[in-house]
C-alpha positions in Angstrom: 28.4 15.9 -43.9 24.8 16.9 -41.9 24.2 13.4 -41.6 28.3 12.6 -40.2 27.4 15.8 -38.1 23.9 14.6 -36.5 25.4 11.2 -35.7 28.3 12.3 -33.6 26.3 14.6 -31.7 23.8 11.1 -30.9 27.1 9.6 -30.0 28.1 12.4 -27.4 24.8 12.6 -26.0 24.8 9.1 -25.1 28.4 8.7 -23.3 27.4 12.1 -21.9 24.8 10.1 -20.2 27.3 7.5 -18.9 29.3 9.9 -17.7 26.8 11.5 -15.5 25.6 8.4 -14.6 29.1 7.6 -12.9 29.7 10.9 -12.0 26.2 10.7 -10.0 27.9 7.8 -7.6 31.0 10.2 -6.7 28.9 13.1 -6.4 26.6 12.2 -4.4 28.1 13.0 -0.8 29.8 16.0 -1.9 26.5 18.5 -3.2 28.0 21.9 -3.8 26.9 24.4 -1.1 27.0 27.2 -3.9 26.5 28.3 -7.4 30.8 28.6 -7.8 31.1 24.8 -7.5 28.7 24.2 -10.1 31.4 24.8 -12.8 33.8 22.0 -11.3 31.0 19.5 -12.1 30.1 20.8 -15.4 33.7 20.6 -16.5 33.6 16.8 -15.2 30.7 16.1 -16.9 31.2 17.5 -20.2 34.1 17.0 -23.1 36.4 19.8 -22.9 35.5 21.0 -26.3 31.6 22.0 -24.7 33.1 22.9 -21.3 35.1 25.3 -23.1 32.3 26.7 -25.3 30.5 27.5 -22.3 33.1 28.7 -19.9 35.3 30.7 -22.3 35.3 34.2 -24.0 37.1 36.3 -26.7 40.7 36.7 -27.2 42.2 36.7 -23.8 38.9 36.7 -21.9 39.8 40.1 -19.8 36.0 41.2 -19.8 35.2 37.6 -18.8 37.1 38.0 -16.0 36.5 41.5 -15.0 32.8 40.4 -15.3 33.2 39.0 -11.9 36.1 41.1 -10.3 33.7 44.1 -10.4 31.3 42.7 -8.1 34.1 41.9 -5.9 35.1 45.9 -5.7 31.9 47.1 -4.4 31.7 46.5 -0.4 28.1 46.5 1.0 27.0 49.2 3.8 24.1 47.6 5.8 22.0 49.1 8.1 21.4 47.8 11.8 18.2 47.1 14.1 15.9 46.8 10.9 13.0 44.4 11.8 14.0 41.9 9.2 12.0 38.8 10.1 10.1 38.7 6.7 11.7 39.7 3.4 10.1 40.0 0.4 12.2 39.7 -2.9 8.9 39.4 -5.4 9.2 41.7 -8.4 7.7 42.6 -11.7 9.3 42.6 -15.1 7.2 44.3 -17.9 4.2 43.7 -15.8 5.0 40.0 -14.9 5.4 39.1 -11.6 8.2 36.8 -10.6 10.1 35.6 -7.0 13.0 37.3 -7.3 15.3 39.7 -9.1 16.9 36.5 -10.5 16.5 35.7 -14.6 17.5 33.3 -16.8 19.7 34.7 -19.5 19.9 33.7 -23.2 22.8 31.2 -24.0 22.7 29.0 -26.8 22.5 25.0 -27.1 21.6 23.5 -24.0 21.5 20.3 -25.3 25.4 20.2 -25.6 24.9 20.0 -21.8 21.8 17.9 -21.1 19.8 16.2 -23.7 17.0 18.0 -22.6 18.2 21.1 -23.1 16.7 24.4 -23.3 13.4 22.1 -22.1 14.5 21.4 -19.0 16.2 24.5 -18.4 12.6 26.2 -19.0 10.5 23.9 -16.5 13.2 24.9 -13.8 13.0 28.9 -14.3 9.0 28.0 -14.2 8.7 25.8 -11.0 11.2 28.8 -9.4 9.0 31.2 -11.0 11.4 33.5 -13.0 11.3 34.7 -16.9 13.7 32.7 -18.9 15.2 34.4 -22.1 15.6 31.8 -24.5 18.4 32.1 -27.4 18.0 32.7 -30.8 20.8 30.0 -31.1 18.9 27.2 -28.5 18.9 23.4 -29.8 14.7 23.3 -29.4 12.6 25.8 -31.2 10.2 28.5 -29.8 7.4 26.1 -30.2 9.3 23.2 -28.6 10.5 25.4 -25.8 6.8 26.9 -25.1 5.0 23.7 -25.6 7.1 22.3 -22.2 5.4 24.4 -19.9 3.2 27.1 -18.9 5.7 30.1 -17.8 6.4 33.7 -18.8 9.1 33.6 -21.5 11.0 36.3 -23.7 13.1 35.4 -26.8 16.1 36.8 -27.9 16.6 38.1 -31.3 19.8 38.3 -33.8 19.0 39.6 -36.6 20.4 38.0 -40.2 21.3 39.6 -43.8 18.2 37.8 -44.7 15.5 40.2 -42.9 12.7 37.6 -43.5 14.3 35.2 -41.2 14.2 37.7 -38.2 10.8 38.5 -39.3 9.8 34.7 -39.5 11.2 33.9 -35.6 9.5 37.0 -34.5 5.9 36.3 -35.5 6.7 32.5 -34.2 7.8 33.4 -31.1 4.5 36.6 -30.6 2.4 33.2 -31.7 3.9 30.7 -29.3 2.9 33.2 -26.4 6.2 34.9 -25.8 6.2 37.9 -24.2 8.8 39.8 -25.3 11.6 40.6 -27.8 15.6 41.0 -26.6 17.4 42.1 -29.6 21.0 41.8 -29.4 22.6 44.9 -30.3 26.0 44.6 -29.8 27.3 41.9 -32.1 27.9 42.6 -35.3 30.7 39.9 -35.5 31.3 37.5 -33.3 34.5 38.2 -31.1 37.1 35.6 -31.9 36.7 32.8 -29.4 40.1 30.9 -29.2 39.3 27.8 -27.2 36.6 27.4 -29.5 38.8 27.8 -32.7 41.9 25.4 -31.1 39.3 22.4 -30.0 37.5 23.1 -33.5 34.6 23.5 -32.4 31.3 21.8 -33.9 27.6 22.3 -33.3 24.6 21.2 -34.7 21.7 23.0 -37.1 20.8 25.7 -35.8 17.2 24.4 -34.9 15.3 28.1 -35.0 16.4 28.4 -38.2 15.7 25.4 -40.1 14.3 25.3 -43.5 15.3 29.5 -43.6 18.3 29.6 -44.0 21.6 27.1 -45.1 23.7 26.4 -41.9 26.5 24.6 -44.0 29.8 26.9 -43.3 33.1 26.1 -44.2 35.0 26.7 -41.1 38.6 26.0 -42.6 40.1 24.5 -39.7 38.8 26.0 -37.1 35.4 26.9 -35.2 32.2 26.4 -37.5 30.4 28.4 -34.9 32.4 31.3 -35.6 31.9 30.8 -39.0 28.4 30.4 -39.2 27.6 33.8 -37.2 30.0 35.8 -38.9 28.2 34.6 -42.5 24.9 35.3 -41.3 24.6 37.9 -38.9 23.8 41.5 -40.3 27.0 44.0 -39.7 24.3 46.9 -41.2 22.2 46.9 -37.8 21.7 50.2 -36.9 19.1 52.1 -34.7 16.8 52.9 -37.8 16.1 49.0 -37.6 14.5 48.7 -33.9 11.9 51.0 -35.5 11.3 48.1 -38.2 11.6 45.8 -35.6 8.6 47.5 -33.7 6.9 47.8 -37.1 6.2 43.8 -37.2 6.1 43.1 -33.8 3.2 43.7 -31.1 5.6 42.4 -28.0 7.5 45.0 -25.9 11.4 45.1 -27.5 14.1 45.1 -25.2 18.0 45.9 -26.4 20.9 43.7 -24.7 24.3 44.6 -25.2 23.5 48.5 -23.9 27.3 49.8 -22.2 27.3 53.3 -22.9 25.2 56.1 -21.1 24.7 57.9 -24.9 23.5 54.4 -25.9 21.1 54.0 -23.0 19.2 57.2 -23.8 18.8 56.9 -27.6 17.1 53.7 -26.7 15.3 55.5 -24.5 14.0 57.7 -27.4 13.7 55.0 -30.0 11.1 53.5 -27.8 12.7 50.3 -26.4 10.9 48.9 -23.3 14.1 47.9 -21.5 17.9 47.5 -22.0 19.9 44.9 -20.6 23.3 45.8 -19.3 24.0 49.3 -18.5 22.9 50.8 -15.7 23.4 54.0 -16.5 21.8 57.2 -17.9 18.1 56.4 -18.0 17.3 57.4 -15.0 14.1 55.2 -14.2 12.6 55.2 -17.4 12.8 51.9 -18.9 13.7 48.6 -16.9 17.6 48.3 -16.6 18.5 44.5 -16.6 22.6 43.9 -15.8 24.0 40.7 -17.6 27.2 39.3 -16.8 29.8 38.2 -13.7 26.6 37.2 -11.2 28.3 34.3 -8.9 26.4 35.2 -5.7 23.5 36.7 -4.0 25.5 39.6 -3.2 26.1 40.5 -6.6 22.2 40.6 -6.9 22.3 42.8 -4.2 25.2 45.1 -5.5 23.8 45.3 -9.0 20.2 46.3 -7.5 21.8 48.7 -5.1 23.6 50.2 -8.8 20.0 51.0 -10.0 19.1 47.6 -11.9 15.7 46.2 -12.0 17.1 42.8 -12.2 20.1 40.6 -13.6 20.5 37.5 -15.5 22.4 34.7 -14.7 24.3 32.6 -17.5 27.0 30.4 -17.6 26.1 28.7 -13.7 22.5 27.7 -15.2 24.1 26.0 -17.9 26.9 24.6 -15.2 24.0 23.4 -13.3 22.3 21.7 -16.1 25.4 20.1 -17.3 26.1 18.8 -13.9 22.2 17.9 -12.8 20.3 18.4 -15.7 16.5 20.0 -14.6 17.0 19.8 -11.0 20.6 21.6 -11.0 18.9 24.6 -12.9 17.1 24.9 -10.2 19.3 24.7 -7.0 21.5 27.4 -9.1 18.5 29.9 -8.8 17.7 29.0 -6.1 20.8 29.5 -4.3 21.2 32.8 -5.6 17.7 33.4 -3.8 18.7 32.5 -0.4 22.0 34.6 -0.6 19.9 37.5 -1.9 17.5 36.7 1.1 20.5 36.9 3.6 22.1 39.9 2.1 19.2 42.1 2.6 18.5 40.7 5.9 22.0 41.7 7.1 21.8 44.7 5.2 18.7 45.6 6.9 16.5 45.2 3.9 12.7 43.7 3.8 12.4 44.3 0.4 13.4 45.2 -3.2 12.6 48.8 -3.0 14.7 49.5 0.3 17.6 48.8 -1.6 19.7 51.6 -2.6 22.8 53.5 -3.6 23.8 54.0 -0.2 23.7 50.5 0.5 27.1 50.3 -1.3 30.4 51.8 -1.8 32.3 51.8 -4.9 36.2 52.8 -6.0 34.8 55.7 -7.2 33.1 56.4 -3.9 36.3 55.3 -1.9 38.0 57.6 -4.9 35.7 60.7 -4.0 36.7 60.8 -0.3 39.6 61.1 -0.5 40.1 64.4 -2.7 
């Protein structure tokens, strides 16, 4: 079956390269002029069965979609005759210093995209000099991934039934030169993917995890994805365990999957250097990192405005790679830098730290003027 498994994923990879080898003649006069139209050439480059892991979501995909329709509700209030003739969008994450607000956010097995994967995905976020999360689930390992170039990399953590296997990827990833920890917080099951479960969806060994812990899953018909998490992911997690967590680890922790204000502030007092998602109820304490719905510079803009320290952008880096391997990673990010550029310039903006609540307008605030 692992053998049956490893040869049809050689087989895909190589008509995958056909196909982007043909689509590369049609595509050539019509280069997408923004990160959107990155998806249309991923889904032409890719069998539907991968498009579909990447594009879709749970169950009827609502937050998927609201992701991006909540950018789209928040109107931007720039300020006039700024002296804008140099902006500066340079930041600093845990100490690091990168370009832009702009990260890359963990999403699993690259390689179903480019056969390069999660390697070419990291020499792009170096060369645009940004901190790339990589994925507990990627199809390299933290060594791989770290031996492809010199940049500033965090991993991201799920933590399994068998502690020693979190334990194990931990010290790997605090010996590969990794900088810090993002410990997923907010799935103890996977949510029931049904694109994934209709095209039965296959993937390969989980590479991270090799020689740890058996990947075989029955997936009885349907997604052996969904089935593989669901067997090995630890449903126990609870806050006591970031204290363990910080107990084996000498990296900075970071929790992702933060929504609630009552959740931001206990991780606030179990000592987490950062969360990633909510923006609310920390009040400048700890590094607030949004995830989720960023299609455009001014969504940057709006979720900086909203009191994040950055965001993360997912599904168009993979889109990118799928359509132009290394070199699309990097025209997503850097797209996303120019219209950043141009919204602060129009908003009157030179720099990160001039951005702020007043700069936007919310329902709420449209809400609040009327009573």
């Amino acid at each position: 079956m692992s053998l049956t498994l490893e040869l049809m994923n050689w087989v895909l990879d190589m008509v995958l390269q056909i196909i982007r080898e043909l689509l590369g003649k049609v595509t050539m006069s019509s280069e997408p002029v923004n990160v959107n139209e990155f998806k249309a050439l991923a889904e032409r480059a890719l069998p539907k069965m991968y498009f579909e892991f990447y594009a879709g979501g749970a169950e009827d995909e609502h937050t998927l979609k609201a992701n991006e329709e909540a950018y789209q509700r928040i109107t931007i209030r720039p300020r006039v005759l700024v002296d804008v003739s140099r902006i500066d969008m340079s930041t600093r994450m845990l100490g690091y210093s990168i370009s832009s607000p702009i990260m890359v956010a963990p999403s699993g097995l690259h390689k179903l995209a480019n056969p390069e994967g999660e390697l070419a995905t990291a020499r792009a976020a170096a060369a645009s000099n940004t901190i790339m999360i990589l994925s507990f689930g990627s199809s390299y390992s933290v060594e791989e991934v770290a031996a492809s170039c010199n940049a500033v990399r965090f991993f991201q953590l799920y933590v399994y039934k068998q502690r020693h296997v979190a334990a194990n990827l931990v010290e790997r990833a605090e010996r590969s030169g990794y900088k810090a920890i993002v410990l997923t917080v907010d799935c103890p099951r996977m949510g029931r993917r049904e694109a994934d479960i209709k095209n039965r969806m296959i993937v390969s060994k989980q590479k991270n995890v090799e020689g740890l812990v058996s990947t075989e899953v029955d997936a009885d018909g349907g997604s052996n994805l969904e089935a593989y998490v669901n067997s090995t992911l630890d449903p126990s997690l609870s806050w006591k365990d970031v204290a363990w967590l910080k107990s084996i680890t000498k990296l900075p922790i970071l929790l992702k999957g933060i929504i609630t204000h009552e959740d931001a502030r206990i991780a606030v007092e179990v000592g987490a250097a950062g969360v990633i998602v909510s923006n609310h109820g920390v009040k400048g304490k700890i590094p607030v990192i949004v995830d989720g719905g960023v299609r455009r510079g001014t969504d940057v803009f709006k979720a900086l405005a909203l009191g994040a320290q950055a965001v993360l952008v997912g599904r168009p880096i993979l889109y990118g790679l799928a359509a132009k391997g290394e070199h699309g990673v990097k025209q997503v990010i850097q797209m996303l830098k120019e219209e950043l550029e141009l919204a602060m310039a129009l908003a009157g903006c030179t720099s990160l730290k001039d951005i702020t609540r007043s700069h936007v307008r919310t329902e709420r605030d449209r809400c609040q003027s009327m009573l």
